[in-house]
Biopython code that builds the backbone (N, CA, C, O; Angstrom):
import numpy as np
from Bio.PDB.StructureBuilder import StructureBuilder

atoms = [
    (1, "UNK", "N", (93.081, 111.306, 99.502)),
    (1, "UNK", "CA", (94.450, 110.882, 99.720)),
    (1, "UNK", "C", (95.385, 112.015, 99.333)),
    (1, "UNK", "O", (94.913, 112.878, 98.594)),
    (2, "UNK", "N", (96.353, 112.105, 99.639)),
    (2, "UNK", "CA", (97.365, 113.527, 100.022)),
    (2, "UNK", "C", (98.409, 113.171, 98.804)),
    (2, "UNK", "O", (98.702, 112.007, 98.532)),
    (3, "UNK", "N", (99.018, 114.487, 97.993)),
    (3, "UNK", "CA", (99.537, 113.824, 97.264)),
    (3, "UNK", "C", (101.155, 113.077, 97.155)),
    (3, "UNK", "O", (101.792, 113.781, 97.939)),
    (4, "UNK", "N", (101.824, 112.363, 96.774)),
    (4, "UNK", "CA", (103.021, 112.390, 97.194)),
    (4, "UNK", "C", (103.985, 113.336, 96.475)),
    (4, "UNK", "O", (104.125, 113.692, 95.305)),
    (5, "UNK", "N", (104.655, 113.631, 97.754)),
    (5, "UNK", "CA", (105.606, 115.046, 97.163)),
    (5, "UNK", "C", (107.030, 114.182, 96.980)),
    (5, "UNK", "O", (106.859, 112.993, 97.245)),
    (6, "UNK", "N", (108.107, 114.449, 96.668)),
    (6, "UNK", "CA", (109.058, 114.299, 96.198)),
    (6, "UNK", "C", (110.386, 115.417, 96.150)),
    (6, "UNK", "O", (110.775, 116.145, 95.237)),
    (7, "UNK", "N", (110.898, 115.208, 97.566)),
    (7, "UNK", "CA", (111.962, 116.037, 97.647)),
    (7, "UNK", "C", (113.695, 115.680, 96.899)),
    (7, "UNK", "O", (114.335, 114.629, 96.855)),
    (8, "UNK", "N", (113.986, 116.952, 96.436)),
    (8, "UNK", "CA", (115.377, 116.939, 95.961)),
    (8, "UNK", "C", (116.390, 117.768, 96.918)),
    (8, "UNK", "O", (115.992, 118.475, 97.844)),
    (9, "UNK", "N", (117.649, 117.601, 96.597)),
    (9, "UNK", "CA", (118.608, 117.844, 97.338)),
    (9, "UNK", "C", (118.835, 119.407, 97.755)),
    (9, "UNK", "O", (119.653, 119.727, 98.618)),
    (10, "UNK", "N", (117.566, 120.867, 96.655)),
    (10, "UNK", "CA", (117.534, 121.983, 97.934)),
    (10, "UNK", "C", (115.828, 121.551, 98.544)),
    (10, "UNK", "O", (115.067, 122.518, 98.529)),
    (11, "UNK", "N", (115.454, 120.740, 98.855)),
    (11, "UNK", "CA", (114.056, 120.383, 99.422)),
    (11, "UNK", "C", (113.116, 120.923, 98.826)),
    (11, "UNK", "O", (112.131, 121.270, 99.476)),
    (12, "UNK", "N", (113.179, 121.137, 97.415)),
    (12, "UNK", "CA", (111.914, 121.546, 96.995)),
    (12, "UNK", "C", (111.125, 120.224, 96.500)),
    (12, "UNK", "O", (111.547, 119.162, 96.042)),
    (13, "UNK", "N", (109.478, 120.818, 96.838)),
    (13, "UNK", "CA", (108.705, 119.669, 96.092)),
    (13, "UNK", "C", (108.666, 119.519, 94.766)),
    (13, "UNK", "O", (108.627, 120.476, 93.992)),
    (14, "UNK", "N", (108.674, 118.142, 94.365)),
    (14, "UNK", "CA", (108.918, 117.938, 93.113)),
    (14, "UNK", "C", (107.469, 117.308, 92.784)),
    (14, "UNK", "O", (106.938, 116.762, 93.750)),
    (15, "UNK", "N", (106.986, 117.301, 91.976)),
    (15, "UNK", "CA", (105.744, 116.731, 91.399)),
    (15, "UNK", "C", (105.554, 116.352, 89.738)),
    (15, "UNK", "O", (105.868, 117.431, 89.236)),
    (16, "UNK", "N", (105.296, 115.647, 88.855)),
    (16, "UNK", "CA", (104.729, 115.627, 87.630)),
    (16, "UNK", "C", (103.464, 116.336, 87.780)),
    (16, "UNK", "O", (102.768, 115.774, 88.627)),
    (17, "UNK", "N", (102.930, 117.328, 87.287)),
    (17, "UNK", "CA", (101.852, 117.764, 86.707)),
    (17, "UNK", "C", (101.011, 117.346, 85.517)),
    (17, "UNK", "O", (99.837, 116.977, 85.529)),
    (18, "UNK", "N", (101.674, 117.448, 84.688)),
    (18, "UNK", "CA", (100.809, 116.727, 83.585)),
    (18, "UNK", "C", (101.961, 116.080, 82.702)),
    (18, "UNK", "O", (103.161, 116.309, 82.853)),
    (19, "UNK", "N", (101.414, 115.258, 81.786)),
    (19, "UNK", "CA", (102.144, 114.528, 80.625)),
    (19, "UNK", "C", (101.711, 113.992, 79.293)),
    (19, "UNK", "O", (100.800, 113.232, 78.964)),
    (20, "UNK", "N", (102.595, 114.591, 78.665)),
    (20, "UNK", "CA", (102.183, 114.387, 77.072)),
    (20, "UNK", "C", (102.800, 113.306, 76.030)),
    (20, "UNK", "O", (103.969, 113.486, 75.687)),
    (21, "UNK", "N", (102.257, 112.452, 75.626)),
    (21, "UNK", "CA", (102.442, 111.056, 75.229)),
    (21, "UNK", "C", (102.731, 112.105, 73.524)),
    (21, "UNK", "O", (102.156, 113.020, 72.934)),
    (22, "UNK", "N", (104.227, 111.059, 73.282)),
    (22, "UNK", "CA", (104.728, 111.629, 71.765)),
    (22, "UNK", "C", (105.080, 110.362, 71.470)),
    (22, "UNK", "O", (105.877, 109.747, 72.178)),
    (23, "UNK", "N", (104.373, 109.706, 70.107)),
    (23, "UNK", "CA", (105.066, 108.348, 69.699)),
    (23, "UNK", "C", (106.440, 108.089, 69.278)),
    (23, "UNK", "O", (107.021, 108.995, 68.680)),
    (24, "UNK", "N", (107.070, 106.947, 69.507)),
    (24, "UNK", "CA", (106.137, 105.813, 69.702)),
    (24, "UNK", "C", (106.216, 105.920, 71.088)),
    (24, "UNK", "O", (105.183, 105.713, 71.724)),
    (25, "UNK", "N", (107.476, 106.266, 71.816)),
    (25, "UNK", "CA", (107.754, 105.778, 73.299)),
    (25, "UNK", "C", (107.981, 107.044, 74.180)),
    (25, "UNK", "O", (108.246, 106.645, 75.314)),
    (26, "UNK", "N", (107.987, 108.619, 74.120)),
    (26, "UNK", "CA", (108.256, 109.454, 74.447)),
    (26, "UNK", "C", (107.321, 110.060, 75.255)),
    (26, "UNK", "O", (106.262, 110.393, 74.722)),
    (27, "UNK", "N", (107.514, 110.311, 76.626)),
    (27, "UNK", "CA", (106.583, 111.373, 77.146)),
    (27, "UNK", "C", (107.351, 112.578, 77.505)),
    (27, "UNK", "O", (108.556, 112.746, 77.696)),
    (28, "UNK", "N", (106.095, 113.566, 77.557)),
    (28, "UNK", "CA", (106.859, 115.336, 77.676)),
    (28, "UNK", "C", (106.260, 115.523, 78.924)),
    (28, "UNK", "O", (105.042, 115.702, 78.947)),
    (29, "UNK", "N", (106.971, 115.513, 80.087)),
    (29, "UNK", "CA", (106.911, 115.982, 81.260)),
    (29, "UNK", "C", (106.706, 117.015, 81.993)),
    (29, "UNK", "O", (107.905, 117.208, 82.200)),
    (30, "UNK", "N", (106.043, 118.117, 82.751)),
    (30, "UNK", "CA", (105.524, 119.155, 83.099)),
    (30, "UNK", "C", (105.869, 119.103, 84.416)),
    (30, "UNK", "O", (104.988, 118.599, 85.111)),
    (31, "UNK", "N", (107.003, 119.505, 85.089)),
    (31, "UNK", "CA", (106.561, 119.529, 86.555)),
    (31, "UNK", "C", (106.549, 120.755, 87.798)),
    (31, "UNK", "O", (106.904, 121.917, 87.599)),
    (32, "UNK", "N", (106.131, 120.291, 88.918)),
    (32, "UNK", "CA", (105.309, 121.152, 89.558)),
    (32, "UNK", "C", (105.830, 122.738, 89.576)),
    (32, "UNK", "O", (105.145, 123.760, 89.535)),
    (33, "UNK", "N", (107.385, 122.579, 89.657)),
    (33, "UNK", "CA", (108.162, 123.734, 89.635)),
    (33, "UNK", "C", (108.844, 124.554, 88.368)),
    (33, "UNK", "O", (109.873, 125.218, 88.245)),
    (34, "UNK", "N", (107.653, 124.141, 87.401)),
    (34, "UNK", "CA", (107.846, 124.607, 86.028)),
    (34, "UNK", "C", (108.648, 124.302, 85.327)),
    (34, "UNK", "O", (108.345, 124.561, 84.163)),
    (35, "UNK", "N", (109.906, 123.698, 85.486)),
    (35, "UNK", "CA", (110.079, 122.729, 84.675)),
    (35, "UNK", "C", (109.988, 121.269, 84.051)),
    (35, "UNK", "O", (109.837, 120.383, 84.892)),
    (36, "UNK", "N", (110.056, 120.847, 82.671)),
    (36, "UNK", "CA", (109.432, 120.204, 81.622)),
    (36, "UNK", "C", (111.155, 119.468, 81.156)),
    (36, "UNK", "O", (112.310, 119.894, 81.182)),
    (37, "UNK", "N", (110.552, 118.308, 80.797)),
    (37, "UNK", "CA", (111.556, 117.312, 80.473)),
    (37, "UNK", "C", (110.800, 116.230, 79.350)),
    (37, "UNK", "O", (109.602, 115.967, 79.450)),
    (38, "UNK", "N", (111.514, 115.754, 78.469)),
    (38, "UNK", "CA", (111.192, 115.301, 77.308)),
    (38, "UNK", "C", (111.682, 113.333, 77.954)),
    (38, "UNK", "O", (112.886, 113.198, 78.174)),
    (39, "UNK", "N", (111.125, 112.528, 78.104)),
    (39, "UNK", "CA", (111.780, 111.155, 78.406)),
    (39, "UNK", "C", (111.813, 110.116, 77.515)),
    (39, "UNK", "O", (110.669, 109.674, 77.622)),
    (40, "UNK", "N", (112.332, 109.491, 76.769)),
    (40, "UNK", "CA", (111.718, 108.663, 75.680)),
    (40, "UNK", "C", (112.706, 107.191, 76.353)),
    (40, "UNK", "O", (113.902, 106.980, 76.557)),
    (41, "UNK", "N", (111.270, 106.314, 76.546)),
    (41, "UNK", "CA", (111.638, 104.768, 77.130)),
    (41, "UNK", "C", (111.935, 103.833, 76.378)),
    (41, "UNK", "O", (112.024, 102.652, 76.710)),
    (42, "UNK", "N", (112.156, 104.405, 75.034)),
    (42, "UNK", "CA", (112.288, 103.378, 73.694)),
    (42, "UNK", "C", (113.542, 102.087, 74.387)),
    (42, "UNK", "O", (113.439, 100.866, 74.500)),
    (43, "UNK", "N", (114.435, 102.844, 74.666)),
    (43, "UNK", "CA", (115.562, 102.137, 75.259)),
    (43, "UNK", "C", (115.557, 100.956, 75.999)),
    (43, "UNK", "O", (116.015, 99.818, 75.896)),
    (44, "UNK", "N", (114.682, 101.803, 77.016)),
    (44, "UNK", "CA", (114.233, 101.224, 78.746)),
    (44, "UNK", "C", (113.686, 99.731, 78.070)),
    (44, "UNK", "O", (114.280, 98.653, 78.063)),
    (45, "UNK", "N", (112.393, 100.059, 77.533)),
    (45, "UNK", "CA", (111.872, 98.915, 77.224)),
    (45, "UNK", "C", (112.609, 97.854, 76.391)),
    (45, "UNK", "O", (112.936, 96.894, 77.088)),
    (46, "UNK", "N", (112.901, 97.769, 75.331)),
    (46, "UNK", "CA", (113.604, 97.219, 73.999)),
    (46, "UNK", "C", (114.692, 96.463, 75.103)),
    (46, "UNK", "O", (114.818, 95.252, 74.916)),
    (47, "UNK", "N", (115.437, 97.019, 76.160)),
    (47, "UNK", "CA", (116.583, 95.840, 76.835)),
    (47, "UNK", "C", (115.856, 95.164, 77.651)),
    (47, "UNK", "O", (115.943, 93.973, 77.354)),
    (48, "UNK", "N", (115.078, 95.363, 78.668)),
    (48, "UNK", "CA", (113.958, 94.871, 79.071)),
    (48, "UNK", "C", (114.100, 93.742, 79.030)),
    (48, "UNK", "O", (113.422, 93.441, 78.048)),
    (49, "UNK", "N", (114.810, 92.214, 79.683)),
    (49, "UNK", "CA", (114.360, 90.895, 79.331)),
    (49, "UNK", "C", (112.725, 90.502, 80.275)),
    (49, "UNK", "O", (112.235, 89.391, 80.073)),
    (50, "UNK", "N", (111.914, 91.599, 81.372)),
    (50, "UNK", "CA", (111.059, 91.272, 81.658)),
    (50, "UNK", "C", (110.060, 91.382, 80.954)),
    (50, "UNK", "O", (110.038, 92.253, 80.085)),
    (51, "UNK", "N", (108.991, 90.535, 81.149)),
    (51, "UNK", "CA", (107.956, 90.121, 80.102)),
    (51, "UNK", "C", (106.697, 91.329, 80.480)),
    (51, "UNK", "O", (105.978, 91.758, 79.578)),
    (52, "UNK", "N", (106.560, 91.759, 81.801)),
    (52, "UNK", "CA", (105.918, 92.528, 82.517)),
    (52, "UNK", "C", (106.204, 94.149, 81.858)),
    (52, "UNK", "O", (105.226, 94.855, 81.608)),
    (53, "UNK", "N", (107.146, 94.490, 81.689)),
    (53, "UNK", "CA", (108.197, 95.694, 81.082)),
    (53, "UNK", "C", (108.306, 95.233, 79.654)),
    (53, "UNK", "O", (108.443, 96.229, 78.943)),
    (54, "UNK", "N", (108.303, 94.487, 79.181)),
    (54, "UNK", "CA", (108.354, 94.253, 77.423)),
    (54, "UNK", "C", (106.778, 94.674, 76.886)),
    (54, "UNK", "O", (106.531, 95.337, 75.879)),
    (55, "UNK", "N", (105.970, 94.204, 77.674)),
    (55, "UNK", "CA", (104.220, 94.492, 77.586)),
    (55, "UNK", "C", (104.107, 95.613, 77.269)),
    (55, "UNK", "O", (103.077, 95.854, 76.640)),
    (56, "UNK", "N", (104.926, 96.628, 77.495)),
    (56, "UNK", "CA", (104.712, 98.077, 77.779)),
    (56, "UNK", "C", (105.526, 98.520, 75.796)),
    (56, "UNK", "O", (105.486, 99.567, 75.151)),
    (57, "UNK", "N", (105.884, 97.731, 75.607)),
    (57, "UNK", "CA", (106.414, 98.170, 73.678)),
    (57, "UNK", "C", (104.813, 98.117, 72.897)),
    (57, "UNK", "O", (104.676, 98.674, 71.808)),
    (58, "UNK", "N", (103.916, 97.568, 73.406)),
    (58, "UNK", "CA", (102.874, 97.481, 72.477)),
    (58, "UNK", "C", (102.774, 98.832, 72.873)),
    (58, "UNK", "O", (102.949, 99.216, 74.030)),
    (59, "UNK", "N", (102.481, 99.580, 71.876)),
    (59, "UNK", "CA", (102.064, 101.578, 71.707)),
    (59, "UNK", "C", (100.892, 101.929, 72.362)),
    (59, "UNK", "O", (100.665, 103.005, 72.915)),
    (60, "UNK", "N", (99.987, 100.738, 72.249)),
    (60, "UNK", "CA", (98.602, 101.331, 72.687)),
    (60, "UNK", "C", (98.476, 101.100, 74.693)),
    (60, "UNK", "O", (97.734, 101.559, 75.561)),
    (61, "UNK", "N", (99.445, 100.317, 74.676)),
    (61, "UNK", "CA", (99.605, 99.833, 76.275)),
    (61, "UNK", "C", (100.191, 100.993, 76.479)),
    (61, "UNK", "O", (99.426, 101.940, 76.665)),
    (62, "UNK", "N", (101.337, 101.203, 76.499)),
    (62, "UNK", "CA", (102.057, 102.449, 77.074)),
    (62, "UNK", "C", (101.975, 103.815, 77.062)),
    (62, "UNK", "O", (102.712, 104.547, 77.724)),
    (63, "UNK", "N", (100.567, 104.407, 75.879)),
    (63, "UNK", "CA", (100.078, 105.623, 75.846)),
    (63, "UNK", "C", (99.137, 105.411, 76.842)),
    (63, "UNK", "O", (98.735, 106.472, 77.321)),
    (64, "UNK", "N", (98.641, 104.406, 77.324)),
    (64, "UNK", "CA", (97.319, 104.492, 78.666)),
    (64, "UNK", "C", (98.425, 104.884, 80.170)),
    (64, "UNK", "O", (98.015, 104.615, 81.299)),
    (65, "UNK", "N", (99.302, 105.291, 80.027)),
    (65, "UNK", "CA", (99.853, 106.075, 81.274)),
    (65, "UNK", "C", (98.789, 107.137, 81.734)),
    (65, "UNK", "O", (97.920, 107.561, 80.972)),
    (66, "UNK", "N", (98.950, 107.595, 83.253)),
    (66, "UNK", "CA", (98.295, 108.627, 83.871)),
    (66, "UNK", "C", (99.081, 109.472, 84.709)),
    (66, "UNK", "O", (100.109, 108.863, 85.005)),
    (67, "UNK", "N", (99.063, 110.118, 84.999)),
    (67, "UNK", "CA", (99.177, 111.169, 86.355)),
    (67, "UNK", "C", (98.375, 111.147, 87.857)),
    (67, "UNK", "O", (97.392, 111.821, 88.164)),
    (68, "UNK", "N", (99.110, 110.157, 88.696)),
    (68, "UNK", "CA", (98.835, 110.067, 90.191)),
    (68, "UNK", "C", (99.166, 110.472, 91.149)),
    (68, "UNK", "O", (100.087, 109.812, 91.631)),
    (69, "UNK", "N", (98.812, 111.424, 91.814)),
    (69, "UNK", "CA", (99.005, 111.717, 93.027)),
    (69, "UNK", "C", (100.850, 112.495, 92.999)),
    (69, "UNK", "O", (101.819, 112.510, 93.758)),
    (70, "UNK", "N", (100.479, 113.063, 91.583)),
    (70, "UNK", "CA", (102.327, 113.790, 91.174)),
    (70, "UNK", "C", (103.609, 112.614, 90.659)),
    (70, "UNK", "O", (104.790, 112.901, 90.465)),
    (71, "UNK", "N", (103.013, 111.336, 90.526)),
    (71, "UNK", "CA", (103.292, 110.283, 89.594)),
    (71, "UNK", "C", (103.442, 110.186, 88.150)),
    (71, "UNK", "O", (102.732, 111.034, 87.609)),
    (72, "UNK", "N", (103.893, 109.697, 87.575)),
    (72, "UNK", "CA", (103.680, 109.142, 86.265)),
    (72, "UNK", "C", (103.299, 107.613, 86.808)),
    (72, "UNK", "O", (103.922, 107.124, 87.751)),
    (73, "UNK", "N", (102.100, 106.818, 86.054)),
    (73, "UNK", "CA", (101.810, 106.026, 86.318)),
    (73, "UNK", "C", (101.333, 104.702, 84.760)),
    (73, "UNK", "O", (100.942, 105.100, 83.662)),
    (74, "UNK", "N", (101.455, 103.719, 85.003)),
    (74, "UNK", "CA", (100.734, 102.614, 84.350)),
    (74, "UNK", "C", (100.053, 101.844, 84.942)),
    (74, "UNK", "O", (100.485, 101.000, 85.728)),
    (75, "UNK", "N", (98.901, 102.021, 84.654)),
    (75, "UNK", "CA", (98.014, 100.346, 85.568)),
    (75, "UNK", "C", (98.455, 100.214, 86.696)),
    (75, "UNK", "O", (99.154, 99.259, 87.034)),
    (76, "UNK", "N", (98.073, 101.263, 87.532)),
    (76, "UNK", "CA", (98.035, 101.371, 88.983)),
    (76, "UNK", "C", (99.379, 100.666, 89.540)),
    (76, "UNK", "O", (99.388, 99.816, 90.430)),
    (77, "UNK", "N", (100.397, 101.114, 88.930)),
    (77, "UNK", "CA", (101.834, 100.913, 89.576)),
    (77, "UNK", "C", (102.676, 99.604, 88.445)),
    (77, "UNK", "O", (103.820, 99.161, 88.551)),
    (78, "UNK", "N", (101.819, 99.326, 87.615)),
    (78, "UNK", "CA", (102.430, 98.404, 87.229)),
    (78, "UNK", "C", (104.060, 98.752, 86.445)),
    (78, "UNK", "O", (105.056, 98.082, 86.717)),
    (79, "UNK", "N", (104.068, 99.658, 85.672)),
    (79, "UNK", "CA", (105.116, 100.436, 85.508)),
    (79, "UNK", "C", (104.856, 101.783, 86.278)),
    (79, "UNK", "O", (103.901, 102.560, 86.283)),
    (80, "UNK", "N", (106.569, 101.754, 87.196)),
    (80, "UNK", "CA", (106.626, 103.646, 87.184)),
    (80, "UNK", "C", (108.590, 103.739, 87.725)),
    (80, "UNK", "O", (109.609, 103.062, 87.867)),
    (81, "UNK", "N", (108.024, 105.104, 87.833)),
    (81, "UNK", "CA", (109.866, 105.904, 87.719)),
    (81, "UNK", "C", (109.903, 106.632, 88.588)),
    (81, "UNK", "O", (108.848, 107.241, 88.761)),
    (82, "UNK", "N", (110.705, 106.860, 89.264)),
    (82, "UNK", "CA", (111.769, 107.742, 89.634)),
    (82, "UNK", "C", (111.035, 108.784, 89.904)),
    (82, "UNK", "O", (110.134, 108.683, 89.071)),
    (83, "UNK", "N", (110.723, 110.184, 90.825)),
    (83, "UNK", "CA", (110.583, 111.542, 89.748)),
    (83, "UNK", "C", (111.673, 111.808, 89.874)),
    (83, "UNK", "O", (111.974, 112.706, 89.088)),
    (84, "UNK", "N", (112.877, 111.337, 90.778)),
    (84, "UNK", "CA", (113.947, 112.308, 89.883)),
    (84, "UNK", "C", (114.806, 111.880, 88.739)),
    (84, "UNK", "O", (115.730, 112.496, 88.207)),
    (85, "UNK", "N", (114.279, 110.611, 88.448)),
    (85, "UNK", "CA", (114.964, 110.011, 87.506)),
    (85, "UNK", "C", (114.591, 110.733, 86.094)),
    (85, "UNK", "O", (115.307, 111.137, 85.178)),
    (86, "UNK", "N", (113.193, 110.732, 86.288)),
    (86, "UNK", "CA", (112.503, 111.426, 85.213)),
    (86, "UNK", "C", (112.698, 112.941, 84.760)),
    (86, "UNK", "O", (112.925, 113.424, 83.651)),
    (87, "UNK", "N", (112.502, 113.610, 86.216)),
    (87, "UNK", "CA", (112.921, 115.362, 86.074)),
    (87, "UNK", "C", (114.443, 115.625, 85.527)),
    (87, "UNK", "O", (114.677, 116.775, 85.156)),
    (88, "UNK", "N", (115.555, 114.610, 85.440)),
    (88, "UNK", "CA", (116.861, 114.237, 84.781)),
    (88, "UNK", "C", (116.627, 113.785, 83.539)),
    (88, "UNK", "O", (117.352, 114.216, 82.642)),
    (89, "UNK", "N", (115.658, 112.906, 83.244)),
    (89, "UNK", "CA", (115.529, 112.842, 81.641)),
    (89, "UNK", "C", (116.393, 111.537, 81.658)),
    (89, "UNK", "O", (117.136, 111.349, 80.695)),
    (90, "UNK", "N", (116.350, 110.430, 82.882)),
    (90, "UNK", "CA", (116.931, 109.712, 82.288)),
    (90, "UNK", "C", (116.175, 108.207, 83.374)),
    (90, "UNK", "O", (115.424, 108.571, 84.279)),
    (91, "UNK", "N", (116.356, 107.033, 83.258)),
    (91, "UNK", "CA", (115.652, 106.080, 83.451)),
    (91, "UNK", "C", (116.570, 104.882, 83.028)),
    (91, "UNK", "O", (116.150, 103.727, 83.102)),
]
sb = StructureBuilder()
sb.init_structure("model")
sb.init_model(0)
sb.init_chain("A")
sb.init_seg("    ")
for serial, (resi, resn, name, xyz) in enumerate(atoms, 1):
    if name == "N":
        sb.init_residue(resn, " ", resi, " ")
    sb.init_atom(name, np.array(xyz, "f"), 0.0, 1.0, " ", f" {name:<3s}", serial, name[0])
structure = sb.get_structure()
């Protein structure tokens, strides 16, 4: 499967490369075009009145994130973002 690219407004591809889980709620972002962004969902989650999105405050749930196809991912879509929300540092 091909990966999904993610264009911004001069058309470059945008991708997550890798990601680094910083407790409790913070990931450090790597992306394809060398730059890195710090995101912390402490926020996101904590207002959250969904029960689906509140699931994600237990620490050990929300460090099992992955990297898909230039994604940030949870449980095969169950949570995800933006990339440009993310490459902004904000959500």
């Amino acid at each position: 499967m091909e990966a999904a690219h993610h264009n911004f407004a001069d058309d470059a591809v945008i991708d997550v490369m890798e990601a680094e889980y910083f407790p409790p709620y913070s990931i450090r972002l790597r992306f394809s075009d060398g730059a890195e962004q710090s995101v912390d969902f402490r926020e996101f989650l904590e207002k959250s009145r969904h029960p689906e999105i509140r699931k994600y405050l237990d620490q050990e749930l929300f460090r099992r994130f992955s990297v898909v196809y230039g994604r940030l991912d949870w449980n095969d879509y169950d949570l995800c973002f933006s990339i440009q929300d993310l490459y902004e540092g904000r959500i």
